[in-house]
VEXVONU-700900 format. One record per residue: residue in three letters; residue number from 1; x, y, z of N, C-alpha, C in turn. Coordinates in nm, 2 decimals, padded with zeros to 4 digits. Atoms other than C-alpha are relative to their C-alpha. Layout:
BEGIN
+--------+-----+--------+--------+--------+--------+--------+--------+--------+--------+--------+
: residu : num :   n.px :   n.py :   n.pz :  ca.px :  ca.py :  ca.pz :   c.px :   c.py :   c.pz :
+--------+-----+--------+--------+--------+--------+--------+--------+--------+--------+--------+
:    Ala : NUM :      X :      Y :      Z :      X :      Y :      Z :      X :      Y :      Z :
...
+--------+-----+--------+--------+--------+--------+--------+--------+--------+--------+--------+
END
This chain:
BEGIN
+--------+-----+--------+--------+--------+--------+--------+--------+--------+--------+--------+
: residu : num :   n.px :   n.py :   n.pz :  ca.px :  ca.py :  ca.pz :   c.px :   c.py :   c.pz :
+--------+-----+--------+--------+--------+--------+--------+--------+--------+--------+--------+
:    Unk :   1 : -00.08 :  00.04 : -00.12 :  02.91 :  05.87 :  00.31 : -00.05 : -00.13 :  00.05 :
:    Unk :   2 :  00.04 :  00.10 : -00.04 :  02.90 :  05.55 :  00.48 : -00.04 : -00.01 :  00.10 :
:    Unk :   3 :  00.02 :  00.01 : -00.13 :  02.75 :  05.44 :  00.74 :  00.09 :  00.02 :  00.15 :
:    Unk :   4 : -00.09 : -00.03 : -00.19 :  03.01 :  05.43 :  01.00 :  00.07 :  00.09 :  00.03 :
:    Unk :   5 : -00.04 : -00.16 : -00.01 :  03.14 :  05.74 :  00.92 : -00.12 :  00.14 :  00.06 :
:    Unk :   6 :  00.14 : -00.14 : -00.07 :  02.80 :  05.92 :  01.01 : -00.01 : -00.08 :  00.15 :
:    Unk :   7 : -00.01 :  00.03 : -00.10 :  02.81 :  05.69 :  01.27 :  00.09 :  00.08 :  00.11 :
:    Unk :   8 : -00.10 : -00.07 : -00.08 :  03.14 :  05.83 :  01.36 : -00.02 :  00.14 :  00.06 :
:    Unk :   9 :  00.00 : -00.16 : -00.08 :  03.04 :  06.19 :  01.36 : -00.13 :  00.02 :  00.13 :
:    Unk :  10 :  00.10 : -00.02 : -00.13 :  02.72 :  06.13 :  01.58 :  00.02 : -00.06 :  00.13 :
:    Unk :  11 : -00.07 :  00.08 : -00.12 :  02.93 :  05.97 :  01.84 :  00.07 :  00.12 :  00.06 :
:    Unk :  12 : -00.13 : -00.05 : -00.01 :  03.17 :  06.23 :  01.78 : -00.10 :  00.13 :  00.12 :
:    Unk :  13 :  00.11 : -00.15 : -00.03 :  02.86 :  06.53 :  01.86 : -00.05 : -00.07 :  00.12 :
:    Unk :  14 :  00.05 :  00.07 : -00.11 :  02.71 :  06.30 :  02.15 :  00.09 :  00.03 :  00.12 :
:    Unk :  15 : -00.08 : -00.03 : -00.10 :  03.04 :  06.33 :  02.33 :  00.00 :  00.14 : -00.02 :
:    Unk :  16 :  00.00 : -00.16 :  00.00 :  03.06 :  06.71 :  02.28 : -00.06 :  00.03 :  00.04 :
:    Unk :  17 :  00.08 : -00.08 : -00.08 :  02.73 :  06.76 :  02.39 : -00.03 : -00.08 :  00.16 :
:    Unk :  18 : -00.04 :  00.01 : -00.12 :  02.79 :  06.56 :  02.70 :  00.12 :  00.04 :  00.09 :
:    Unk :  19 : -00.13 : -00.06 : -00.09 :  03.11 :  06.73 :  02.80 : -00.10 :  00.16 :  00.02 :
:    Unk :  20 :  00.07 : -00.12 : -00.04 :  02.90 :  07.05 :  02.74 : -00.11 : -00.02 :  00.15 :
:    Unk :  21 :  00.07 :  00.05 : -00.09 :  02.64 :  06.90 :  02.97 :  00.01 : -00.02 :  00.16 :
:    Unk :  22 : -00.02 :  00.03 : -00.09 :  02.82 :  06.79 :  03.24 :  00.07 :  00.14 :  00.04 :
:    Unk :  23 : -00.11 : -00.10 : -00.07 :  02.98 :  07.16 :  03.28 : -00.12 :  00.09 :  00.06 :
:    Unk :  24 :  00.11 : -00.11 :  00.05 :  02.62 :  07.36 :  03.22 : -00.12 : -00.11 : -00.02 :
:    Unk :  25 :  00.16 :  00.06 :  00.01 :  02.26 :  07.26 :  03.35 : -00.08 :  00.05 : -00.11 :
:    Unk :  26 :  00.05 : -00.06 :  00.11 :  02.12 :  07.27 :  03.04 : -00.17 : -00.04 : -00.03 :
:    Unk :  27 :  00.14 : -00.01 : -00.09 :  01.72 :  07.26 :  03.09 : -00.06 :  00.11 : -00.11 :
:    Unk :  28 :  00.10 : -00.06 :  00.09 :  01.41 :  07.40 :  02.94 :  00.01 :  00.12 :  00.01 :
:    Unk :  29 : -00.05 : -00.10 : -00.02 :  01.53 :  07.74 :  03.06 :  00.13 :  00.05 : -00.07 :
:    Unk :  30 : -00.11 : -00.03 :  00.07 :  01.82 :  07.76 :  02.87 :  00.03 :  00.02 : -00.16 :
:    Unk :  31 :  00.02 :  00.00 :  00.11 :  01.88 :  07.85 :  02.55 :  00.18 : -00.04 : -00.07 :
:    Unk :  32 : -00.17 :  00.06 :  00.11 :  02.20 :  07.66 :  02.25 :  00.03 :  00.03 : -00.09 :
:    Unk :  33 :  00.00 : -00.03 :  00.11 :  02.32 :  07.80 :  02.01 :  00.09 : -00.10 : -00.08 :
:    Unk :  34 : -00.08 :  00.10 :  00.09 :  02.46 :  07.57 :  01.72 :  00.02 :  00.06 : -00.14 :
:    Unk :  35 : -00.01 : -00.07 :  00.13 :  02.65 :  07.67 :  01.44 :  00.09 : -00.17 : -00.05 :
:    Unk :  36 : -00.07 :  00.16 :  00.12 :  02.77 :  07.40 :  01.15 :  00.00 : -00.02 : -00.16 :
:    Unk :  37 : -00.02 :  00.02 :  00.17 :  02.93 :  07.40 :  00.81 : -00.01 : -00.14 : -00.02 :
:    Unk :  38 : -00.02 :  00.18 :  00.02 :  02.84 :  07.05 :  00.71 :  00.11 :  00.01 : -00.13 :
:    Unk :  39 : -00.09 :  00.00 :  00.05 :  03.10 :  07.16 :  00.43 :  00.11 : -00.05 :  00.05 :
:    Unk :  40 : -00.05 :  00.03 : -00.06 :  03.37 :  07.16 :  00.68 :  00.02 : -00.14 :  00.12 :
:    Unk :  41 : -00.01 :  00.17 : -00.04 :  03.27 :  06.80 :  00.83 :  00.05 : -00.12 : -00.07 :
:    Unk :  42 : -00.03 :  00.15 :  00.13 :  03.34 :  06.67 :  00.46 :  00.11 :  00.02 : -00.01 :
:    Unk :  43 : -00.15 : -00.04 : -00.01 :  03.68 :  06.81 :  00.49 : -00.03 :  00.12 : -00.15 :
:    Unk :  44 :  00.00 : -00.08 :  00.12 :  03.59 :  07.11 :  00.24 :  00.00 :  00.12 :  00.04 :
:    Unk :  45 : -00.01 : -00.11 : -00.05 :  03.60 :  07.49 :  00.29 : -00.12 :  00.02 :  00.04 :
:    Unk :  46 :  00.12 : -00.03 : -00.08 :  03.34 :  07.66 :  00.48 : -00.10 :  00.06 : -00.14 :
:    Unk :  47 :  00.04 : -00.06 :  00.06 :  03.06 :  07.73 :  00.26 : -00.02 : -00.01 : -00.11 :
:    Unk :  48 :  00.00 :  00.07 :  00.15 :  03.12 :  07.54 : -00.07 : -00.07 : -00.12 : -00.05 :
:    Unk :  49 :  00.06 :  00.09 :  00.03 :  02.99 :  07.24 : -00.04 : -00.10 : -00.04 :  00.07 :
:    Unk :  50 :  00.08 :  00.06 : -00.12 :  02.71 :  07.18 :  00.17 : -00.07 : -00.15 : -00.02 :
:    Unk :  51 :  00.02 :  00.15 :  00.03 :  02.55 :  06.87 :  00.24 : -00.10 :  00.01 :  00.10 :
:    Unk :  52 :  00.15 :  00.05 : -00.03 :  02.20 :  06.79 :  00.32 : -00.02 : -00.12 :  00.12 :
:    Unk :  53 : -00.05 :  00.08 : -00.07 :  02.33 :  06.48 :  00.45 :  00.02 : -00.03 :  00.15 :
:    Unk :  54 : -00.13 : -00.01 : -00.12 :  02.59 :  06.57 :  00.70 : -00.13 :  00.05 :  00.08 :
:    Unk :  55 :  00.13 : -00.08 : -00.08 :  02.26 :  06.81 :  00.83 : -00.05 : -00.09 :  00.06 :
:    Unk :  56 :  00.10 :  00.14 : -00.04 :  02.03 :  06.52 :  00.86 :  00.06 : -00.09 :  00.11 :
:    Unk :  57 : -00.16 :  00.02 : -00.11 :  02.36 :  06.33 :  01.04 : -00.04 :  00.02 :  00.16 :
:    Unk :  58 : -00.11 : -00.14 : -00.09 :  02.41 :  06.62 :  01.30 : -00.16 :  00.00 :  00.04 :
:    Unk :  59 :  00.15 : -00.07 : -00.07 :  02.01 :  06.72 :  01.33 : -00.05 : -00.10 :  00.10 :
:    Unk :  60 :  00.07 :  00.14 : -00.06 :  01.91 :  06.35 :  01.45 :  00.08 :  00.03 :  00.17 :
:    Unk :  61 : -00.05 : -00.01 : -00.11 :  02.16 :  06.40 :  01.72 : -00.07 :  00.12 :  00.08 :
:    Unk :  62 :  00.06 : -00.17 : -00.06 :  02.08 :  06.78 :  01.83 : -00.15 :  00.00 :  00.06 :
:    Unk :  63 :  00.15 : -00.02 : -00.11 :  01.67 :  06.67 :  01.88 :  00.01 : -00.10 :  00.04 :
:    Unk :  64 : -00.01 :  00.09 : -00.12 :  01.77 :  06.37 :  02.07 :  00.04 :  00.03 :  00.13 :
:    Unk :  65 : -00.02 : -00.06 : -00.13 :  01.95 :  06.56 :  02.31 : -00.05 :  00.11 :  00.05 :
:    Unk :  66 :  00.13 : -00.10 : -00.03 :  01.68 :  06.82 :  02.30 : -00.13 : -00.06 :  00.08 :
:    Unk :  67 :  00.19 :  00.11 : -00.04 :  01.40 :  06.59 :  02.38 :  00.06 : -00.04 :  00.13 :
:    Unk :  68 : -00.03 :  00.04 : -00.12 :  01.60 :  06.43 :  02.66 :  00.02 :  00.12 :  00.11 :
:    Unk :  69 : -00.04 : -00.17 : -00.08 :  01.75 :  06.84 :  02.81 : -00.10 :  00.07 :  00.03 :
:    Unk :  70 :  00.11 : -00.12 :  00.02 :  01.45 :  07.04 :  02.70 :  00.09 :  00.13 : -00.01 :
:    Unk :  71 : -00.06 : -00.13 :  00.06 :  01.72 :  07.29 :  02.60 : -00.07 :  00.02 : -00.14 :
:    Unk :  72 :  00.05 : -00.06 :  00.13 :  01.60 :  07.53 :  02.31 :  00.15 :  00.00 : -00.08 :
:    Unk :  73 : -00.04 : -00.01 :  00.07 :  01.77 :  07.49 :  02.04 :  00.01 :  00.13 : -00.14 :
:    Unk :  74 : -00.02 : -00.13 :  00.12 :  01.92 :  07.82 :  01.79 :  00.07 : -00.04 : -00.09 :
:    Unk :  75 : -00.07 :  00.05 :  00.09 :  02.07 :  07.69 :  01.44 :  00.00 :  00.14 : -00.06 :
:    Unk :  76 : -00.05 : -00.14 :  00.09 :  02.27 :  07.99 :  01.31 :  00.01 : -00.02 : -00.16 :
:    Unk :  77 : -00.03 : -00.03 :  00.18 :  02.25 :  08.05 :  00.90 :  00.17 :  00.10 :  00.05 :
:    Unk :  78 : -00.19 : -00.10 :  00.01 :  02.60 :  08.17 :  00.74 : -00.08 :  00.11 : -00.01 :
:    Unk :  79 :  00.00 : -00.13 :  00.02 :  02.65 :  08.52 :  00.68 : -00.06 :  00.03 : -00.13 :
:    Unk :  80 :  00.05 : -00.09 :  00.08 :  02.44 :  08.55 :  00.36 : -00.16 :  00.02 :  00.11 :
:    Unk :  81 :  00.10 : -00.06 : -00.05 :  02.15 :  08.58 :  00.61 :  00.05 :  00.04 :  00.15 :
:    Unk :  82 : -00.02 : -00.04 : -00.10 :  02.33 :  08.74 :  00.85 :  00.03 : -00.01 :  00.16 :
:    Unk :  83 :  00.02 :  00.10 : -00.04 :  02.39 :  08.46 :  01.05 : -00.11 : -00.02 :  00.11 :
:    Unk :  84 :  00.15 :  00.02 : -00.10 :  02.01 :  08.46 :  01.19 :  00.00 : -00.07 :  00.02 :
:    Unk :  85 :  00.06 :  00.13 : -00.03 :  01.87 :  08.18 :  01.36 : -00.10 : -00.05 : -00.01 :
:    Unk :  86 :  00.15 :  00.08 : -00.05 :  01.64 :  07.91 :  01.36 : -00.01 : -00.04 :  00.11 :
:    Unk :  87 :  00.04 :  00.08 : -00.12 :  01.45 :  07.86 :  01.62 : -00.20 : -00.04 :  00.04 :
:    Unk :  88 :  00.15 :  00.07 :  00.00 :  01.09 :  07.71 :  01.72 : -00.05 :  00.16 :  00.05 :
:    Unk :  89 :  00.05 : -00.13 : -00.05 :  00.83 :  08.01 :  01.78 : -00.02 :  00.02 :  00.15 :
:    Unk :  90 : -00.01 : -00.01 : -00.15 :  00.79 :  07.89 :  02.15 :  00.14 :  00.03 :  00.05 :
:    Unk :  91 : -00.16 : -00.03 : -00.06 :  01.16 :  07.98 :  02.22 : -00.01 :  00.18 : -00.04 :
:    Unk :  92 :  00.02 : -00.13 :  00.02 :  01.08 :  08.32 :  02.06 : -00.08 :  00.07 :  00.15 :
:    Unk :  93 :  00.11 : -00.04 : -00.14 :  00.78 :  08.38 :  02.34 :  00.08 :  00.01 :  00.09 :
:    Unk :  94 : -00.07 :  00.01 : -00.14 :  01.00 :  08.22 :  02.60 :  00.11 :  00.12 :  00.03 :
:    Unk :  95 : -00.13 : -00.10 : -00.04 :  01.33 :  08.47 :  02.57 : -00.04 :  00.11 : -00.08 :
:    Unk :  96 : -00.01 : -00.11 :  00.04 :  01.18 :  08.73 :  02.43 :  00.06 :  00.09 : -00.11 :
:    Unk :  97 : -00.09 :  00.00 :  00.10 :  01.33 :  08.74 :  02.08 : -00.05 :  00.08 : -00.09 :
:    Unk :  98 :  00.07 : -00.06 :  00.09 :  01.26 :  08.92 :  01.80 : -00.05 : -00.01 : -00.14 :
:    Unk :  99 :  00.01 :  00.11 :  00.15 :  01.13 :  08.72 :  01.47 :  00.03 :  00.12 : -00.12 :
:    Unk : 100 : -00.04 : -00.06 :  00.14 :  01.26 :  08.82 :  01.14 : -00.05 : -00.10 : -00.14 :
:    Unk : 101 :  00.05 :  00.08 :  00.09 :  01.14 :  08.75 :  00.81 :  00.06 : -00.05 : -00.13 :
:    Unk : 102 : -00.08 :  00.03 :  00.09 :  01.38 :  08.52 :  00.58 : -00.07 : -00.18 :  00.04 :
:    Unk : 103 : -00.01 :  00.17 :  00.01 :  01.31 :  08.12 :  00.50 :  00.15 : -00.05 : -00.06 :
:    Unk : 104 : -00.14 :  00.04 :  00.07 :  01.69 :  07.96 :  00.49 : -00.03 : -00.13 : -00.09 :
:    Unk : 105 :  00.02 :  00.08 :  00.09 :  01.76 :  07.76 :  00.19 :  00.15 : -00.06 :  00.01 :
:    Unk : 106 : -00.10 :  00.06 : -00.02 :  02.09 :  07.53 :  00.12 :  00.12 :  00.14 : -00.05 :
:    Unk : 107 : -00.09 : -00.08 :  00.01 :  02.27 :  07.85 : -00.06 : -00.02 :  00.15 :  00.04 :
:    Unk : 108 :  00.03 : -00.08 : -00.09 :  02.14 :  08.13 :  00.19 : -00.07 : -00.03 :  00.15 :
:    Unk : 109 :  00.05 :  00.08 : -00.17 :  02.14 :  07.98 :  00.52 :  00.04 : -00.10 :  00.03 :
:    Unk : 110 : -00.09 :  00.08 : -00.01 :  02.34 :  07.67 :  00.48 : -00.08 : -00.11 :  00.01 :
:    Unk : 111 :  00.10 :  00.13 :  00.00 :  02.20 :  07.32 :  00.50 : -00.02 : -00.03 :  00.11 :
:    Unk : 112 :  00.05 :  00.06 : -00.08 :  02.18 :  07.28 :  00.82 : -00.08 :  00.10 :  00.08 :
:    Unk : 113 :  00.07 : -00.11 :  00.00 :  02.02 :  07.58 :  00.92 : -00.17 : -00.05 : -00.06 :
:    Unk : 114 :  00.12 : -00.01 :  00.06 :  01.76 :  07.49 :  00.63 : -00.02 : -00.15 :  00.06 :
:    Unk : 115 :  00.04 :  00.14 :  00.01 :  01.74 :  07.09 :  00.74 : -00.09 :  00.07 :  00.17 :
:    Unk : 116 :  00.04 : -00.05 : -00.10 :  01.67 :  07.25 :  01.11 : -00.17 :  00.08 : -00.03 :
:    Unk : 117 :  00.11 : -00.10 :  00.00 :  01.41 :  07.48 :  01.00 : -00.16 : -00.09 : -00.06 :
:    Unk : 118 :  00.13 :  00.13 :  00.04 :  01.21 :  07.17 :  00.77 : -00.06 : -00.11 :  00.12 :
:    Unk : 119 :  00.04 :  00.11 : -00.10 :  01.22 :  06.94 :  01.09 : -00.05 :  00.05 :  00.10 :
:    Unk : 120 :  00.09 : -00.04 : -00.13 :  01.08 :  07.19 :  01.34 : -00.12 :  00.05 : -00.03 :
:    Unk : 121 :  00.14 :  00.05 :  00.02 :  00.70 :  07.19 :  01.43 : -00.05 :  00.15 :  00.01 :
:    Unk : 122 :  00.05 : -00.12 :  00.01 :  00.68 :  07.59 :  01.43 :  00.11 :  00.11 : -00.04 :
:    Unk : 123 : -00.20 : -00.05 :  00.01 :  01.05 :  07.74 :  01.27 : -00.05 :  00.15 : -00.01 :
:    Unk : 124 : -00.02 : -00.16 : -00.02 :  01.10 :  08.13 :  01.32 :  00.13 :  00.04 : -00.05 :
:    Unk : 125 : -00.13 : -00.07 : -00.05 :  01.40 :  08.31 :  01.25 :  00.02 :  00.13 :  00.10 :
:    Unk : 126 : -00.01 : -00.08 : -00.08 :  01.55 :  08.57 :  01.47 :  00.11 :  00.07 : -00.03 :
:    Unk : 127 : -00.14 :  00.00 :  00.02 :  01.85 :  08.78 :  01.44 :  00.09 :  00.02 :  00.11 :
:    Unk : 128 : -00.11 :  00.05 : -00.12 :  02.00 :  08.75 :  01.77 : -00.03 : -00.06 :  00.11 :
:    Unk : 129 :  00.01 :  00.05 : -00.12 :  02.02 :  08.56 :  02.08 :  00.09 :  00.05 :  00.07 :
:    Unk : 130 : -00.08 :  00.02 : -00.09 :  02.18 :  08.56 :  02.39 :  00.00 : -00.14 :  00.06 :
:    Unk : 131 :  00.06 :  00.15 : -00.06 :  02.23 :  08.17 :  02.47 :  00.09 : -00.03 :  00.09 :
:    Unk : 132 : -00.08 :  00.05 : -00.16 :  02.36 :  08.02 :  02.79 :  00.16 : -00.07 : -00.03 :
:    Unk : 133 : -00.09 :  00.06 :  00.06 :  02.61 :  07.77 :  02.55 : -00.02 : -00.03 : -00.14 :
:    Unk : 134 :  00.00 : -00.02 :  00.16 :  02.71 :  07.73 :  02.21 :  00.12 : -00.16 : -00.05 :
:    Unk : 135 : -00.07 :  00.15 :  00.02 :  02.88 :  07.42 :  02.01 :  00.02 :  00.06 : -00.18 :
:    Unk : 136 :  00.00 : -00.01 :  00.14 :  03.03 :  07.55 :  01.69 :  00.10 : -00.09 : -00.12 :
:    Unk : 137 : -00.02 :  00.14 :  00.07 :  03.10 :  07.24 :  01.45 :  00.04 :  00.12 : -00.16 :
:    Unk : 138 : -00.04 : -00.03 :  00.16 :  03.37 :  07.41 :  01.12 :  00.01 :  00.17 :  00.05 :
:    Unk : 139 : -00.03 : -00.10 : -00.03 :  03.43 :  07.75 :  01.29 : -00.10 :  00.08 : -00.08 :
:    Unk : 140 :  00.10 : -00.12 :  00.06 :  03.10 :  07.96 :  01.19 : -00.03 :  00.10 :  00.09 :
:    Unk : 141 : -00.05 : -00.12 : -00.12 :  03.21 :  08.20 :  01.48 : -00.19 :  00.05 :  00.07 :
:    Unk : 142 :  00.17 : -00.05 : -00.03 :  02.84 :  08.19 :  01.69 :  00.06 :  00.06 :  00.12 :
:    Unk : 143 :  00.01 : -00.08 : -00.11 :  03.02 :  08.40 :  01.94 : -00.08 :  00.11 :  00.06 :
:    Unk : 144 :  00.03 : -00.10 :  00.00 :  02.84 :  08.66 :  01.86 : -00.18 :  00.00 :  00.08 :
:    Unk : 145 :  00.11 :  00.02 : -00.04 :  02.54 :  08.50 :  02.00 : -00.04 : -00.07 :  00.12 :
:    Unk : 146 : -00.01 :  00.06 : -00.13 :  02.66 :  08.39 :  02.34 : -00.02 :  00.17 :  00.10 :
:    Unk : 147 : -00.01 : -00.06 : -00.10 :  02.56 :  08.55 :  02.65 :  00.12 :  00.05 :  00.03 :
:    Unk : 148 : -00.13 : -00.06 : -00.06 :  02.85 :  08.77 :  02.85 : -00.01 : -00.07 :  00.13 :
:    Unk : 149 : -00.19 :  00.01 :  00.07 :  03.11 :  08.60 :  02.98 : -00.02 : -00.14 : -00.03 :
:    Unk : 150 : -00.04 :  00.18 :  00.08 :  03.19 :  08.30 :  02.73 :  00.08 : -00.04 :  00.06 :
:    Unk : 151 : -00.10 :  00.13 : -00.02 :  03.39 :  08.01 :  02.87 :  00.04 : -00.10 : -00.10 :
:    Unk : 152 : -00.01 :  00.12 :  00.06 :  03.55 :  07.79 :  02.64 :  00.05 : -00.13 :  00.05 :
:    Unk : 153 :  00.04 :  00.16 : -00.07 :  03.50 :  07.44 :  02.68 :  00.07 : -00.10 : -00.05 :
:    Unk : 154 : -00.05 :  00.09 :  00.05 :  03.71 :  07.17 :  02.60 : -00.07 : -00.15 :  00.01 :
:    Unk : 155 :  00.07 :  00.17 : -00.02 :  03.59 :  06.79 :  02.53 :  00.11 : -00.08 : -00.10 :
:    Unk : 156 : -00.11 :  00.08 :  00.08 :  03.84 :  06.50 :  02.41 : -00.04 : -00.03 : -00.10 :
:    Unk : 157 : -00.01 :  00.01 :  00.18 :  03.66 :  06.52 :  02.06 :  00.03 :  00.14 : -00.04 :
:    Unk : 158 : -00.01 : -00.12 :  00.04 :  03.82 :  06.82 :  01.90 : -00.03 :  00.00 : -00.18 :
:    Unk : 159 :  00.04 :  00.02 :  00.13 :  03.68 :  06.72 :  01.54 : -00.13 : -00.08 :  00.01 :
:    Unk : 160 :  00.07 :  00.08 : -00.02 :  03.38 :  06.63 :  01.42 :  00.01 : -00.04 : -00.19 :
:    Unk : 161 : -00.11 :  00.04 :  00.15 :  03.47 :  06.44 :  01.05 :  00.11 :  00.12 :  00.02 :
:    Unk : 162 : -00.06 : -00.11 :  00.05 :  03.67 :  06.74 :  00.96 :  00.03 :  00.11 :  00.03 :
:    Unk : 163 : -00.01 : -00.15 :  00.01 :  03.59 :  07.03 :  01.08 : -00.01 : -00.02 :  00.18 :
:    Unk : 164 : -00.07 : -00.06 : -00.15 :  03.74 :  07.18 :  01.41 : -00.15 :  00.00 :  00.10 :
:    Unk : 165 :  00.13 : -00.04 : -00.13 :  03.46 :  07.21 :  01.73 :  00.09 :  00.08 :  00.06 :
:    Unk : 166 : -00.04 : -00.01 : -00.11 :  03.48 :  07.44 :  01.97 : -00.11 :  00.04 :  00.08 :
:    Unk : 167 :  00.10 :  00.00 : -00.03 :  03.25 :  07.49 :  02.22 :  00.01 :  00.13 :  00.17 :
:    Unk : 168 : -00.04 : -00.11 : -00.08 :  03.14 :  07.75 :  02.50 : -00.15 : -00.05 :  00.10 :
:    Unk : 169 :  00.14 :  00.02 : -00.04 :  02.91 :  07.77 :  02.81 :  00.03 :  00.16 :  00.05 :
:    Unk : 170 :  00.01 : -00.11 : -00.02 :  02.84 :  08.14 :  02.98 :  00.01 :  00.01 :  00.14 :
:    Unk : 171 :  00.05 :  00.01 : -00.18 :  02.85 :  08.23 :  03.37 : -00.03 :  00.17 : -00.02 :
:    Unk : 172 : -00.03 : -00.10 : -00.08 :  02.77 :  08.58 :  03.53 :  00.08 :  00.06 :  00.00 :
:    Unk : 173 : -00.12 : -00.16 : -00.05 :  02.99 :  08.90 :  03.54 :  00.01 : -00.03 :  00.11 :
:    Unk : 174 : -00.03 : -00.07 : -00.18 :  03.20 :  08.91 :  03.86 :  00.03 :  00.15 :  00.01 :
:    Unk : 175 :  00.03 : -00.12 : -00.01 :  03.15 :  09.22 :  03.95 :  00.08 :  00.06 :  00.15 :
:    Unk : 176 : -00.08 : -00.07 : -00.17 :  03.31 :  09.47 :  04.29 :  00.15 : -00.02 :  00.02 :
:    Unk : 177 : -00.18 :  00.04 :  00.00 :  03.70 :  09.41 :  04.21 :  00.03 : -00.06 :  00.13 :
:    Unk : 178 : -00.11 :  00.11 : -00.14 :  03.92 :  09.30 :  04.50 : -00.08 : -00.02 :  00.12 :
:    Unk : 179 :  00.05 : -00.03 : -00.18 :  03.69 :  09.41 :  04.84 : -00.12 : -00.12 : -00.06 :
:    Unk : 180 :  00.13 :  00.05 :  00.02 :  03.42 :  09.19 :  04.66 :  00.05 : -00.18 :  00.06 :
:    Unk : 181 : -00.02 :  00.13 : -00.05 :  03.33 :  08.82 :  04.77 : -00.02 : -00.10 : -00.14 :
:    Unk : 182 :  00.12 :  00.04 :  00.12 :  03.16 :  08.56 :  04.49 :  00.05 : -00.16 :  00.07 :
:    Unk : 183 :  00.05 :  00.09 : -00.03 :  03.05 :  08.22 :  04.56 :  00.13 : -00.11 :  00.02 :
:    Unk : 184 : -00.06 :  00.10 :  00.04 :  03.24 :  07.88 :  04.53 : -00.01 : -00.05 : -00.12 :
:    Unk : 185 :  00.04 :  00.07 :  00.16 :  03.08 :  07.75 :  04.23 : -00.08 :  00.13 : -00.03 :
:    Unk : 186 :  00.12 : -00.10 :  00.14 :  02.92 :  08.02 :  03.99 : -00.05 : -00.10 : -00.08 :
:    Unk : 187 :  00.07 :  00.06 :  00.09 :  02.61 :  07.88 :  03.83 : -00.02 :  00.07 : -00.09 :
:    Unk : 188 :  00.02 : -00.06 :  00.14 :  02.54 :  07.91 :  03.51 : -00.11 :  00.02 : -00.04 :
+--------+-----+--------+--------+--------+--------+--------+--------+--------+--------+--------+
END
């Protein structure tokens, strides 16, 4: 890939996770879940081709705007590991997670999953979260690992190379049907 093409997609993910940002205080309290076929960024099927690359890409972005948020970071593996997550062992402590024992590799666990898990300073897996917001880069369906009730999120990049984004943050059950009251702004 050339340069201005990775350029392009880390511009593309920069704006994404500032639209996410500006909707949802996202803070050392909060937990992200990220899912990403780097397949699907090279314009290929989910799952066929991965790329090391595209990871490396995509990762540089993801602990930039970690380091700056202090959001915890969840990188979902595909479905041959069930799509567990990586996450640092201090995010385990913090939310109370439950570590599971699998090391992802490029063809069980996807590449960016396994680039995630080489570049963090204590990597765990887990098999589920509940995260505050989620950013799924090639449709690897991380709904399953969003808090109740998902919002989806729109941001004026709906691609990133290739593959489709969509993205979500979470609020609060309203609860008490019609006699009930609820705020102006629901925090998230």
């Amino acid at each position: 890939m050339s340069g201005s093409v990775q350029q392009e997609w880390m511009s593309s993910l920069e704006t994404c996770l500032d639209t996410l940002e500006q909707r949802i205080a996202l803070n050392g309290e909060k937990l992200l879940v990220i899912g990403v076929s780097t397949s699907e960024v090279i314009g290929k099927q989910i799952g066929s081709h991965s790329s090391d690359e595209v990871a490396r890409v995509l990762y540089e972005v993801f602990a930039q705007f970690q380091q700056k948020t202090k959001v915890h970071l969840a990188f979902q593996c595909c479905e041959h590991l069930n799509r567990a997550l990586v996450v640092e062992r201090e995010t385990v402590r913090l939310f109370h997670l439950e570590e599971v024992t699998a090391v992802p590799h490029r063809n069980a666990g996807g590449s960016m999953a396994t680039y995630a898990y080489q570049q963090m300073k204590d990597p765990v897996l887990v098999e589920q979260v509940a995260a505050h917001a989620g950013i799924d880069i090639g449709d690897t369906l991380i709904g399953m690992h969003l808090k109740r009730v998902a919002v989806p999120l729109r941001s004026e990049v709906s691609t990133i190379g290739k593959a489709h984004v969509t993205m979500a943050y979470t609020r609060p059950k309203l609860i008490g049907g019609p006699r009930a009251s609820y705020p102006k702004e629901i925090k998230s």
